[in-house]
C-alpha positions as CSV (number, residue, x, y, z in Angstrom):
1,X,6.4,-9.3,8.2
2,X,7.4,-6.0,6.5
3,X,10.3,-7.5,5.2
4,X,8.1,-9.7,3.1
5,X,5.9,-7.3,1.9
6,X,8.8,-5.0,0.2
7,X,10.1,-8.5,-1.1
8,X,6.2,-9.2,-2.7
9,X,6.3,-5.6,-3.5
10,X,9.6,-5.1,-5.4
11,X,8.8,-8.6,-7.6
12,X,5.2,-8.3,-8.3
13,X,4.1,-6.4,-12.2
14,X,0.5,-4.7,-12.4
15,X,-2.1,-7.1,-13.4
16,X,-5.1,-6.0,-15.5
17,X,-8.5,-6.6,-14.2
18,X,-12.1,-5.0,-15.1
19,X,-14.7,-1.9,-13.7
20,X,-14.0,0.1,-11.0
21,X,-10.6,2.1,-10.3
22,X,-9.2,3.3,-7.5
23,X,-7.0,6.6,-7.2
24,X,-4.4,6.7,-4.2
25,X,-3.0,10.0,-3.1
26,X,-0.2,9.3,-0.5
27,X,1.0,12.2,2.0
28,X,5.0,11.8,2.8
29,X,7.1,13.9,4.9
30,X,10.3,13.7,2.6
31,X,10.7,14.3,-1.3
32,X,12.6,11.2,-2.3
33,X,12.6,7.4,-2.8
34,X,9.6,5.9,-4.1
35,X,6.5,4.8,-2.7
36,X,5.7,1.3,-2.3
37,X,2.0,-0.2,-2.6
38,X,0.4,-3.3,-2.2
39,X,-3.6,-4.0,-3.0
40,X,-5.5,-7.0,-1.1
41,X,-9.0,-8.2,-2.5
42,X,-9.5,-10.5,0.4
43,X,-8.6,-11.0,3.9
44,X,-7.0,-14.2,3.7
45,X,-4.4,-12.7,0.8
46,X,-4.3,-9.5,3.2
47,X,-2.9,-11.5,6.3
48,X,-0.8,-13.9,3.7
49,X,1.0,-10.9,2.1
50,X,-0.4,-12.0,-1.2
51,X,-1.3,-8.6,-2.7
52,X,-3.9,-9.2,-6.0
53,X,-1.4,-6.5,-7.4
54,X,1.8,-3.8,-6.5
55,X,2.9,-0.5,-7.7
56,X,5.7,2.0,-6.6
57,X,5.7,5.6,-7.8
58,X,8.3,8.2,-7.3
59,X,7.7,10.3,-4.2
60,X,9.8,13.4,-5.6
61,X,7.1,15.4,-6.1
62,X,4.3,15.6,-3.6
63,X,1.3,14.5,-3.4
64,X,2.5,10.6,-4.8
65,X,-0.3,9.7,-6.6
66,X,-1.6,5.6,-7.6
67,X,-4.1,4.4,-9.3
68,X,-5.4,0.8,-9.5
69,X,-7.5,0.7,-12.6
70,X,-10.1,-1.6,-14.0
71,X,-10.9,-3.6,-11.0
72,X,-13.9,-5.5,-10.0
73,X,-16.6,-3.6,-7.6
74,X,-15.5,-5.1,-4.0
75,X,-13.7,-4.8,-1.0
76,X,-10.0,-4.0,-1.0
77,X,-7.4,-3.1,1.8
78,X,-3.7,-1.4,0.9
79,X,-0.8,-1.8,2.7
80,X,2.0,0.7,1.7
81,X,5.8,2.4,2.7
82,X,7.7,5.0,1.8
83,X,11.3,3.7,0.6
84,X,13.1,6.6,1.7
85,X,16.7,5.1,0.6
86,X,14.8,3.7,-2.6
87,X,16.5,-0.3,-1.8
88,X,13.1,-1.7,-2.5
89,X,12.9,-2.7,0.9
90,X,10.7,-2.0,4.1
91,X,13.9,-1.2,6.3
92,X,13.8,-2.4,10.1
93,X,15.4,-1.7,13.3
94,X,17.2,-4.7,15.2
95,X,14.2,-5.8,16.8
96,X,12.2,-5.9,13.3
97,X,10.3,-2.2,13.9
98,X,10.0,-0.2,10.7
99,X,12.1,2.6,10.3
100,X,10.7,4.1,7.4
101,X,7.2,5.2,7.1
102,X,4.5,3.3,6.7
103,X,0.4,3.6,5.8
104,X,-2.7,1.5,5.6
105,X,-5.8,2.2,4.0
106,X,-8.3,4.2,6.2
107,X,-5.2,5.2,7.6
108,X,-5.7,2.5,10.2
109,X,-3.3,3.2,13.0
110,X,-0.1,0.8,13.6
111,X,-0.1,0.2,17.0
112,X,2.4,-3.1,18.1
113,X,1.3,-4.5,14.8
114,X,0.1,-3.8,11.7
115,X,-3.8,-2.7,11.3
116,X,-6.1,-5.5,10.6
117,X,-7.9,-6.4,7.6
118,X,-11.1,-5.1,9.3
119,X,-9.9,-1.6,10.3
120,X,-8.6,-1.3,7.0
121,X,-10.8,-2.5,4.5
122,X,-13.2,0.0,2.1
123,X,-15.5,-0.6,-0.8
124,X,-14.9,-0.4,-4.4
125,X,-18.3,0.2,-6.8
126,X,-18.3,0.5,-10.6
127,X,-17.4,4.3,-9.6
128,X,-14.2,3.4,-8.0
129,X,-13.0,4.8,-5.1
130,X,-10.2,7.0,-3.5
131,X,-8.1,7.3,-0.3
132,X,-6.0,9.8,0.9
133,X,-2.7,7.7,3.2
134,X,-0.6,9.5,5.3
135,X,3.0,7.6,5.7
136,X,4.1,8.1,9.1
């Protein structure tokens, strides 16, 4: 499962949309690699690993900082990773565990698998919104 999501997040481009934006600030433990970042707009694309858009940024410099601008007022859900060996891809141990770190919005807890779409799910208004993810 996070094998696919590096896959959706290494091919996907930013696509525009219109109102609200929202501001990512991402804490990582290490100055290197990139951050990778997928944004859901519904619970069905959340569990399908169909993110309405992707983004990686550099994590060289800390705080990595994303922002998602000009989206519609609703609810939204971010899956993310920090590529530490910057190969675009969520890396795993034999038995499919991540090995790098990983975040969810609300910085839902990973617990034997990822956080649900419920635990981490927050609104977006015409004012946009902001979250603060700590990749562990």
């Amino acid at each position: 499962m996070y094998i696919k999501l590096a896959l959706l997040l290494a091919s996907l481009a930013a696509t525009p949309a219109a109102a609200g934006d929202i501001t990512l600030t991402f804490e990582t433990a290490e100055p290197k690699g990139q951050v990778m970042v997928a944004l859901y707009a519904s619970e069905a694309d959340y569990d399908g690993n169909k993110p309405r858009v992707a983004q990686m940024a550099s994590a060289a410099a800390a705080p990595v900082k994303v922002s998602f601008n000009g989206l519609p007022p609703g609810r939204y859900a971010v899956k993310s990773f920090h590529d530490l060996n910057g190969d675009g891809k969520m890396n795993a141990n034999a038995f499919g565990m991540p090995i790098e770190p990983l975040g969810f919005s609300n910085n839902a807890p990973v617990r034997m698998a990822a956080p649900s779409w419920g635990e981490t799910v927050f609104e977006v208004g015409a004012d946009g919104a902001a979250q603060t993810i700590k990749l562990q």
